[in-house]
C-alpha positions in Angstrom: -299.8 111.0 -7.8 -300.4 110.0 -11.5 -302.0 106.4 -11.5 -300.1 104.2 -14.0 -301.8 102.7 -17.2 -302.0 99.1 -17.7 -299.8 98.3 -20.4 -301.9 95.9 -23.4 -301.6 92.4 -22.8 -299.3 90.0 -23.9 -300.9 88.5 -27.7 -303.2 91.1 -28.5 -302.9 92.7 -32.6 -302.9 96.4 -33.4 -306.6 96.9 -33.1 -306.7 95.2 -29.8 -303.9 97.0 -28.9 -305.2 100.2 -30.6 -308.6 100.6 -28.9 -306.8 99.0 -25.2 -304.6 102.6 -24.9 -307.5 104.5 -26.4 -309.8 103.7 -23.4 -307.0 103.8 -20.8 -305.7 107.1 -21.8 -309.1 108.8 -21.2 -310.7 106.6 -18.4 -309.0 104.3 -15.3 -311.2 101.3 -15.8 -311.4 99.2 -12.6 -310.5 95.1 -12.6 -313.4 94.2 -14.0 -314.0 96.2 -16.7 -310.3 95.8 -17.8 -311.4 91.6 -17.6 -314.2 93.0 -20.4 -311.9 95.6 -22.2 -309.6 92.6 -22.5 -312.1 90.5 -24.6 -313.5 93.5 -26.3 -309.8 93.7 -27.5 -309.8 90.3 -28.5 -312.4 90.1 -30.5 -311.7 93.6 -32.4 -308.5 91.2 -33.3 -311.0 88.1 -34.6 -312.8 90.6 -36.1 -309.7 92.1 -38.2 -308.4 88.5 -38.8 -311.9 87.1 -40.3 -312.5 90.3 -42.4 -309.1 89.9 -44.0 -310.3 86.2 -44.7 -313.3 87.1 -46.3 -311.6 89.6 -48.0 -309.0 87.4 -49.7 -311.5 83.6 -49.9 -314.5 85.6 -50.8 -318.2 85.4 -49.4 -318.7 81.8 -50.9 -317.0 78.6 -49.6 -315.6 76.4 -52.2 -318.2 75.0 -53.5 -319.9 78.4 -54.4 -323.1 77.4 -53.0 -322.8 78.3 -49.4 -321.8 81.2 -47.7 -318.2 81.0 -46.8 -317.7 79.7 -43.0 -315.8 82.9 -41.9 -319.1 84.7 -43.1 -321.1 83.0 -40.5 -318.1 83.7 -37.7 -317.9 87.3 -38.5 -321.5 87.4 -38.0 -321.8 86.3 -34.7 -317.9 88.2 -33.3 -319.6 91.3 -34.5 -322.8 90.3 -32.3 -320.6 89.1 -29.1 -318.3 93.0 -30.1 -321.5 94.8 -29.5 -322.9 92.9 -26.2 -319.3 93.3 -25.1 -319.1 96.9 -25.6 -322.4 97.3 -23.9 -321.5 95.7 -20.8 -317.6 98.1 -21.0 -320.1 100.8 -21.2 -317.9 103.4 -22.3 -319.6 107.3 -22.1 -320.5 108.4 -25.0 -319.9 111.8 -26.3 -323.6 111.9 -26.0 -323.3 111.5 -22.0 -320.9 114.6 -22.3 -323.5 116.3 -23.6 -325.7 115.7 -21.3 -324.0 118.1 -18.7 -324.9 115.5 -15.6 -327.2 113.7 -16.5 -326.7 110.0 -15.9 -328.0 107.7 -18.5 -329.2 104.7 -17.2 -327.7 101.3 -19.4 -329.1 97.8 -18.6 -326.8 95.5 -19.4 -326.1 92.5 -22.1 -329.0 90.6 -23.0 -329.6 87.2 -21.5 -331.2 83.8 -22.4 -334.9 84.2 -21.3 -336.5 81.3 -20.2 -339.6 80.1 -21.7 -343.1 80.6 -20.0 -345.0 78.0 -19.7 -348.5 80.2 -20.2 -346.8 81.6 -23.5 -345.9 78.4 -24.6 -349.6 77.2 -25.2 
């Protein structure tokens, strides 16, 4: 029996929506990782929706002297997209490649407390 495909959620754009049937049409991602693809989707959409900002305001707020707020957003929704994507860890087409091989993938980074010995 074929397992069905979750549909895209409710609220997501075209690249959500886009990249959600790409990776349930070639994997069946359990609850959890659909609880990450979900925000990976999510922020593929913040990422559309600031670029077009930037695109249309430019790289400079209005002043002309700082960089443009959605600059600085952008920046950081492209960082979260990457940790995200890590922790959906997706095979590559390198892991095909591979022929069995398992490649091992730690996770997002963390916050890493400060020693007190490195401190001094």
């Amino acid at each position: 029996m074929t397992e069905k495909k979750p549909r895209p959620p409710r609220g997501l754009k075209e690249p959500g929506r886009a990249f959600w049937r790409s990776v349930v049409d070639d994997f069946v991602p359990d609850e959890r990782e659909l609880a990450t693809l979900l925000q990976v989707c999510r922020t593929l959409d913040m990422l559309e929706d600031l670029q077009d900002l930037v695109d249309r305001e430019g790289l400079m707020d209005s002043t002309g002297k700082r960089p443009h707020p959605a600059v600085m957003e952008l920046r950081l929704q492209r960082i979260a997209f990457a940790r995200l994507m890590t922790a959906l860890r997706i095979p590559t087409q390198e892991d095909e490649k591979s022929k069995g091989r398992t490649q091992r993938r730690g996770g997002p980074r963390g916050v890493y407390p400060i020693r007190p010995e490195a401190a001094s």
